[in-house]
C-alpha positions in Angstrom: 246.1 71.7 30.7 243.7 70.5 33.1 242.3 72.2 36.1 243.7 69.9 38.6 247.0 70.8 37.0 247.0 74.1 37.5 248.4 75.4 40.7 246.0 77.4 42.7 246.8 81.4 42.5 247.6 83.5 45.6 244.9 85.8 46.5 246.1 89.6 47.4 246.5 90.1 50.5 243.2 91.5 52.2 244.0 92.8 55.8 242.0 91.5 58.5 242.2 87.9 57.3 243.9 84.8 58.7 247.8 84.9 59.1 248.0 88.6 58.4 247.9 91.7 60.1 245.0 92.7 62.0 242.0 92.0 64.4 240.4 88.4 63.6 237.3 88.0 65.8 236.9 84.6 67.6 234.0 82.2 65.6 231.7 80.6 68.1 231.6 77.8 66.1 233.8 75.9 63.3 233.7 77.6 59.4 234.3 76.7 56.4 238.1 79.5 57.0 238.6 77.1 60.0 238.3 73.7 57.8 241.0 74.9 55.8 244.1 73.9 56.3 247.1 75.9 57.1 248.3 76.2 53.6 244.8 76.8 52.2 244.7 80.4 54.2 247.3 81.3 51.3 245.7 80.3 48.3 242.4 81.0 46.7 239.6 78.8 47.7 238.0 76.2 45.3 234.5 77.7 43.8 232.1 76.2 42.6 229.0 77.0 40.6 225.2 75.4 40.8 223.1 76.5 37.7 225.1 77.7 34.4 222.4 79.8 32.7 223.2 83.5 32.2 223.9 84.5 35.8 225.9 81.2 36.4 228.2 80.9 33.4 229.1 84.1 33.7 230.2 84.0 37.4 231.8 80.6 36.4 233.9 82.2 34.0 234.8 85.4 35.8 235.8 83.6 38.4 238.3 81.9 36.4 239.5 84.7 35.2 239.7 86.2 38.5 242.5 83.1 39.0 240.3 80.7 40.9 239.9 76.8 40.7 235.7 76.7 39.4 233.6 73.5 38.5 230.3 74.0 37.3 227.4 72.1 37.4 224.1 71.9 35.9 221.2 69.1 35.6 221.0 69.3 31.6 224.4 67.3 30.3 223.9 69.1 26.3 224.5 72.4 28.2 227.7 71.0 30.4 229.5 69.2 27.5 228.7 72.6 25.2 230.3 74.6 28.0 232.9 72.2 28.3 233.7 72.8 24.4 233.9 76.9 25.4 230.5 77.6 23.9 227.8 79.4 25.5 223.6 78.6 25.0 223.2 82.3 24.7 224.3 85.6 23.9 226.3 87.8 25.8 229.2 90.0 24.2 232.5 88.5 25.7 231.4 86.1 27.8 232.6 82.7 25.2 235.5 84.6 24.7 236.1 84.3 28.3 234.9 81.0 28.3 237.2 79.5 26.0 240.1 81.1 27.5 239.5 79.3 31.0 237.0 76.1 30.3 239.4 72.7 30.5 238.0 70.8 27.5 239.4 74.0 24.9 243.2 73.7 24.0 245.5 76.3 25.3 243.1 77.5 28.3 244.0 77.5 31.8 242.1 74.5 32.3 241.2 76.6 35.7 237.3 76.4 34.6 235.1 72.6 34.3 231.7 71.8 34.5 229.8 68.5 35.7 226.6 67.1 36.4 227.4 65.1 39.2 226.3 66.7 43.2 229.2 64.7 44.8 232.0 66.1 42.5 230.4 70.1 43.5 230.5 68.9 47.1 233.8 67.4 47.0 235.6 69.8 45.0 234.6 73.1 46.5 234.7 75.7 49.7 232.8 78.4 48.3 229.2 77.4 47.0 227.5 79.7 44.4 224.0 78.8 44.0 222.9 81.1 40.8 219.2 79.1 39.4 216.6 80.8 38.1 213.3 82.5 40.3 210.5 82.4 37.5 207.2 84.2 38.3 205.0 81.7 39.8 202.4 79.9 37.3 199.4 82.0 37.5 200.5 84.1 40.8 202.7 87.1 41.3 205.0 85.6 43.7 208.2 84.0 43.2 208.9 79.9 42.2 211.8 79.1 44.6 211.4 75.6 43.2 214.8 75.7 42.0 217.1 77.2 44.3 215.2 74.7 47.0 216.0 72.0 44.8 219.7 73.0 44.7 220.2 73.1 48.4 218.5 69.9 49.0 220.8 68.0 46.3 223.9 69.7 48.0 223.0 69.9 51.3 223.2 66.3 52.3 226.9 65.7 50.9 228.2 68.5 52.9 230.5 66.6 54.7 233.0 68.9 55.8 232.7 73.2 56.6 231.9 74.9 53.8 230.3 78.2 52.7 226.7 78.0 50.3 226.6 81.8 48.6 223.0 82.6 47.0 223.2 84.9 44.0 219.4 84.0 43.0 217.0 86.6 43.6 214.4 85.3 46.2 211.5 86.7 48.5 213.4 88.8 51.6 213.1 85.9 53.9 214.2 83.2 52.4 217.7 83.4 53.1 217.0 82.2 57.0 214.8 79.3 55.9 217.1 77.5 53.2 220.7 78.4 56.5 217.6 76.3 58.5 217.7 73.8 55.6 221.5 73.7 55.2 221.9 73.3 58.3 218.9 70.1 58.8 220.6 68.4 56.2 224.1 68.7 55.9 226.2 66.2 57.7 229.2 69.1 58.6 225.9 70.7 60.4 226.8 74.5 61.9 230.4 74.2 59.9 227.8 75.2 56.8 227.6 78.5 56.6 224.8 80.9 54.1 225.2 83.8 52.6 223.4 86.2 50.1 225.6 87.7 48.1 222.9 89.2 44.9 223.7 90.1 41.6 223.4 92.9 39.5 224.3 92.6 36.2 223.1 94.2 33.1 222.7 92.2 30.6 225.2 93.0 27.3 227.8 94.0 29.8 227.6 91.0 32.5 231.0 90.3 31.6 232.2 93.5 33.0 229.7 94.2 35.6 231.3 90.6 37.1 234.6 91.4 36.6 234.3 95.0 37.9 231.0 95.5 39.6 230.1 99.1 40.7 229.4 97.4 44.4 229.7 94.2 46.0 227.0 93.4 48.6 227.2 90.3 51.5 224.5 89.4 53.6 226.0 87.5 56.6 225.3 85.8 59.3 226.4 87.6 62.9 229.3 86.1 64.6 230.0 84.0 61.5 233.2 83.8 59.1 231.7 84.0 56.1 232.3 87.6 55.4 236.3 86.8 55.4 236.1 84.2 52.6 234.0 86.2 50.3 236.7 89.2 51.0 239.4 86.6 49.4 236.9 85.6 46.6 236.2 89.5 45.7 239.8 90.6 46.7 240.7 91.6 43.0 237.4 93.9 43.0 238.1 95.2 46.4 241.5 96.1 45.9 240.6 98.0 42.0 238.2 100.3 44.2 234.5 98.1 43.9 232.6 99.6 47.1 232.2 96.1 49.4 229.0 96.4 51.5 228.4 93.5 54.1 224.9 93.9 55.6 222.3 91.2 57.4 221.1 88.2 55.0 217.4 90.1 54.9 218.8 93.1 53.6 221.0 91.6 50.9 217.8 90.0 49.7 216.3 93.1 49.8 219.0 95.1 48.0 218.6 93.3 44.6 214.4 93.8 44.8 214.7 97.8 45.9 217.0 98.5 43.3 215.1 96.7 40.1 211.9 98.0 42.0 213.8 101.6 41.9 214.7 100.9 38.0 211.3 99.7 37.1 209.6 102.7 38.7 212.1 105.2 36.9 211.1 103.8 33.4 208.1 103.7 33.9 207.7 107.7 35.4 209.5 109.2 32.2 206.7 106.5 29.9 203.9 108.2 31.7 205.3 111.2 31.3 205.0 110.6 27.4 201.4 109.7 27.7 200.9 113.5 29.1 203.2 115.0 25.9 201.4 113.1 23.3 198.3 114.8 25.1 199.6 118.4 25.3 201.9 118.2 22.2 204.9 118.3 24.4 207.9 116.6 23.7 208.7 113.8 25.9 212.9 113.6 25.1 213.6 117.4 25.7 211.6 116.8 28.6 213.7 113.7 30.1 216.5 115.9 29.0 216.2 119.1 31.1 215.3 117.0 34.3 218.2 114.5 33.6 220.3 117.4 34.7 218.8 117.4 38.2 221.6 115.1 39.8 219.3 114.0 42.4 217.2 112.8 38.9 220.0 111.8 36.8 219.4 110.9 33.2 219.9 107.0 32.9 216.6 105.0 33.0 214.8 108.3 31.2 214.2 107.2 27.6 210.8 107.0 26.7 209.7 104.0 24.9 207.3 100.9 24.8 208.8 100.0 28.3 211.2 97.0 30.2 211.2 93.2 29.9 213.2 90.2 30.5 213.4 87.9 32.7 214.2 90.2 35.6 212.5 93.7 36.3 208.9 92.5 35.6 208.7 89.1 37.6 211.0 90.5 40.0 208.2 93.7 40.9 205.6 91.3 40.9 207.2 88.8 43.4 208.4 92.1 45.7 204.5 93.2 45.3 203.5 89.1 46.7 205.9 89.3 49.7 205.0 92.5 50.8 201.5 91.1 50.9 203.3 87.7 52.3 204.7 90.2 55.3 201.7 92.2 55.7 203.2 95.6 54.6 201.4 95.4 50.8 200.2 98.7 50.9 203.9 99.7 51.4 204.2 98.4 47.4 201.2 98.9 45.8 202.3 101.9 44.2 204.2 99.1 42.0 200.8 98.1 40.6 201.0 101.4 38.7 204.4 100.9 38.0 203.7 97.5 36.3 200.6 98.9 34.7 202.2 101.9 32.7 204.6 99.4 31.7 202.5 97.2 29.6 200.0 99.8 28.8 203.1 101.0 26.1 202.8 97.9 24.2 199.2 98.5 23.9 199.5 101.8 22.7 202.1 100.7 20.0 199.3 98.5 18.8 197.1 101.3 18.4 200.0 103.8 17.0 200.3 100.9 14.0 196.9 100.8 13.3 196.5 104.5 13.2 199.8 104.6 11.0 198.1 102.0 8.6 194.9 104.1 8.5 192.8 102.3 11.2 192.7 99.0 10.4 195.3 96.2 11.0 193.8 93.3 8.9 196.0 92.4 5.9 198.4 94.9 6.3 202.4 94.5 6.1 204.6 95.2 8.7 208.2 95.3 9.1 209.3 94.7 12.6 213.2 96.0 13.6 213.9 94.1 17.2 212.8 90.9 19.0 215.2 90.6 22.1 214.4 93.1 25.0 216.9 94.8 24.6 220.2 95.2 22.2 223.2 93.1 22.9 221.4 90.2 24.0 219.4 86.9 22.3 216.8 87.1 25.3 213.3 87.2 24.2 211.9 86.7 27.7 209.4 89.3 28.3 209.8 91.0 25.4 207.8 93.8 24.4 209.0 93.8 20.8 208.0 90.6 20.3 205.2 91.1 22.3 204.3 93.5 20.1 204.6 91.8 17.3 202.7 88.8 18.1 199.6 91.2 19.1 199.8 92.5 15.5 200.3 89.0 14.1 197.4 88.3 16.1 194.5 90.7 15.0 196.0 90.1 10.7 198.6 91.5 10.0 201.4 90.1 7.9 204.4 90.6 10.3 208.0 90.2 9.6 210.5 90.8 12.3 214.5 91.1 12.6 217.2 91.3 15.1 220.9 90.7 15.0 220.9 88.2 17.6 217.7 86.8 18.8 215.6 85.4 16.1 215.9 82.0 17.0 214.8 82.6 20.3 212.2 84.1 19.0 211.0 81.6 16.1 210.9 79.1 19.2 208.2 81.5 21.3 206.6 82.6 18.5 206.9 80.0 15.4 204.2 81.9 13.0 205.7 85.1 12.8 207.6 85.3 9.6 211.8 86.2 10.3 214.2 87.6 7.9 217.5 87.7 7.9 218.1 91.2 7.3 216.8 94.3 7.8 215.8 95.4 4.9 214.2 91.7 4.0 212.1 92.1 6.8 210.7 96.0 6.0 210.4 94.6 2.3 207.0 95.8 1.0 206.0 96.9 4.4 203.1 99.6 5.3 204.6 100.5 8.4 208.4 99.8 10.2 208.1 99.6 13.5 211.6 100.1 15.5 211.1 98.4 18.6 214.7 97.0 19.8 217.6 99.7 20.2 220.5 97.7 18.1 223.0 100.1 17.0 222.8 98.6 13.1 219.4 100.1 13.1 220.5 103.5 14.5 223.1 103.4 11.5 220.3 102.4 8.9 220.0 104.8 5.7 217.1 106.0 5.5 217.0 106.7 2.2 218.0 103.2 0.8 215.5 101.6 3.1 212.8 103.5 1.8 212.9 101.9 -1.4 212.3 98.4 -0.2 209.2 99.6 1.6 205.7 100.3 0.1 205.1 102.9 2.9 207.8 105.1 4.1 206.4 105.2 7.9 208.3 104.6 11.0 207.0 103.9 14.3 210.3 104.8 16.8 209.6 102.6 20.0 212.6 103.5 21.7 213.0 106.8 20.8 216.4 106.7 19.7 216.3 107.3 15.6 217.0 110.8 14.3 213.6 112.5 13.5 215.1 114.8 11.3 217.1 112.8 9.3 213.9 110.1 8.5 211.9 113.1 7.4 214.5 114.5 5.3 214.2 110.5 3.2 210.5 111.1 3.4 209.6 109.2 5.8 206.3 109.8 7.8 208.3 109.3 11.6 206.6 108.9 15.2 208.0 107.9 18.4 206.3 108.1 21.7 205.7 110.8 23.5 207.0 113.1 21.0 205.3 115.6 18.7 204.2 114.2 14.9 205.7 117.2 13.5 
């Protein structure tokens, strides 16, 4: 079935909203709710996506499943006609599942899900705008490339030709949401019937499916006086009604939201890692430590494993582009704090470096090494970041003979880092090793015998990076275990 075939779902009703009961304020100018016609104010509006990476192609297919008419679109046509075919460029545990079940081009789907290359189709087709593209770190700077997401509004801007709502999802500099309305608003020939609004994202990745489909909170920045906050109440009225908190603030602090709380994260992680620096000096144990606090609820226990820190392609660029703004804003002493933050962070890959060359006896050159993990963290293929691969490349780098595994992201990882060697297994990649370093929590490795492993190595040492192996049971196969932060005995 094709999308255009199937018949748009109703949306529950939400009160407050157009041809029910309740208070409607007055707009002082025409919206994208206004544009619709009568009937429309019944259905679900048409959504479409702009950038199908890992944030877009997730909110593409949610919303699909969510019952809404989505078209896609991204610039690369291999990654549109692969989504088209319900497969997905990367991993994420349900999400082609979901995919297939919606995207037009698979057999038996709802056909409610398609994806283009074309700006006129997007700007034709939909009334709810998603712009999801990527916010690198800035060549050489700490601040954020908006190169993308101001690419996207310029390329839909000008075929705006009737009311319509443009929803960011990117994270962006606090700001920036009040110069790209400016821009909408320059460009597109329906001029004050476009409306902005930030609506950020927070989804972890391995459970982005879910975090979609159910999120722990929904957050609006809006525009005073504007309608926008009634249209996103239909497109999140499943959520709403299934208990997701729905918190409509300004546009500057939506921005703000998504920055504070990976700023908030980032500081958390990296508080219990310097904690382990201080246990590995006074022989304390950094887990029983993270433990007894964890049961402070003002503390809580998530965020508190000790390791060799956070990457990806969110926490660390995202800190350093909060750091620039503040500067940008004049308030930088407000965040320099996060300079320590960042510091600590990649001060643990360092001192895995040094843990493996202590391990090995003090020298690094010509040993073998057995490396368990190259995403940054389980249930994902993403390498960006990564301070297991990270690690594993410095080791690569000063001799050793380094061999690395993971479940999912080794071809990610052969294309940043072609000269490490890869194996296909776990135990081909600890095979005559001096030293296993565990640097990627995947469960397969928590559920590794210890025992059979040790007879492929030549060394029965582990290195624990993320503190999440059984000490006792290692030690029990003979194996000579450390993890940071933790005594060696």
């Amino acid at each position: 079935m094709t999308a255009s075939a199937t018949p748009s779902p109703e949306v529950p009703e939400v009160p407050g909203l157009p041809g029910e009961s309740g208070v409607v304020p007055t707009p002082s100018a025409p919206s994208a709710i206004d544009a619709l016609p009568d009937e429309a104010t019944r259905v679900a509006p048409r959504i479409t996506v702009i950038g199908t990476g890992y944030l877009g192609a997730t909110h593409a297919a949610a919303m699909a499943e969510l019952g809404f008419e989505v078209l896609g679109l991204d610039v690369v046509p291999e990654k549109v006609e692969l989504l088209s075919r319900g497969r997905v460029p990367m991993y994420e545990p349900g999400l082609e599942e979901l995919l297939r079940r919606h995207a037009a081009g698979v057999e038996g789907s709802t056909g409610r899900l398609r994806f283009t290359t074309s700006w006129r189709e997007v700007a034709d087709f939909g009334d709810v705008h998603f712009v999801c593209v990527n916010t690198p770190q800035r060549h050489g700077e700490y601040a954020c490339d908006m190169s993308y997401v101001d690419a996207a509004i310029d390329s839909l801007a000008p075929l705006l030709e009737r009311p319509a709502l443009v929803v960011g999802k990117s994270t962006v500099p606090v700001g920036s949401a009040a110069r790209l309305a400016d821009r909408l608003r320059e460009l597109a020939p329906a001029g004050p019937g476009v409306e902005l609004a930030w609506n950020p994202e927070f989804l972890r990745e391995g459970f982005a499916v879910e975090d979609t489909l159910h999120p722990d909170r929904v957050v609006i920045g809006v525009e005073p006086g504007g309608r926008a906050e009634e249209l996103l109440r239909r497109v999140y009225a499943t959520p709403i009604a299934e208990g997701s908190p729905f918190v409509v603030t300004d546009r500057p602090t939506a921005e703000l939201v998504k920055t504070a709380a990976n700023a908030f994260l980032a500081t958390k992680i990296s508080f219990i890692n310097a904690m382990a620096e201080v246990c590995e000096a006074a022989d304390g144990d950094v887990v029983r430590l993270a433990e007894a606090i964890g049961h402070d609820d003002r503390i809580g226990a998530k965020f508190l494993r000790a390791g060799i820190g956070f990457g990806g392609g969110c926490l660390p660029k995202d800190i350093r582009a909060f750091m620039a703004r503040a500067g940008e804003l004049g308030v930088d002493q407000a965040l320099t704090f996060l300079r320590e933050v960042d510091s600590v962070n990649m001060r643990r890959r360092a001192h895995m470096v040094e843990l493996t060359r202590q391990a090995v006896g003090g020298s690094i050159l010509g040993t073998r090494i057995g490396v368990l993990g190259a995403a940054f963290k389980p249930d994902s293929d993403d390498v960006r970041d990564s301070p297991a691969l990270n690690i594993a490349g410095q080791l690569h780098l000063q001799g050793a003979q380094v061999t690395v595994h993971d479940p999912k992201a080794t071809e990610n990882a052969r294309r940043l880092f072609p000269t490490l060697t890869y194996a296909g297994s776990a135990e081909e990649a600890v095979r005559g090793a001096d030293v296993v370093l565990h640097l990627t929590e995947w469960r397969e490795y928590r559920e590794l015998d210890p025992a059979a492993l040790g007879e492929a190595v030549a060394h029965r040492r582990m290195l624990d990076g993320r503190n999440t192996l059984d000490p006792e049971v290692w030690r029990k196969a003979g194996w000579t275990y450390r993890a940071l932060g933790r005594p060696t005995v």
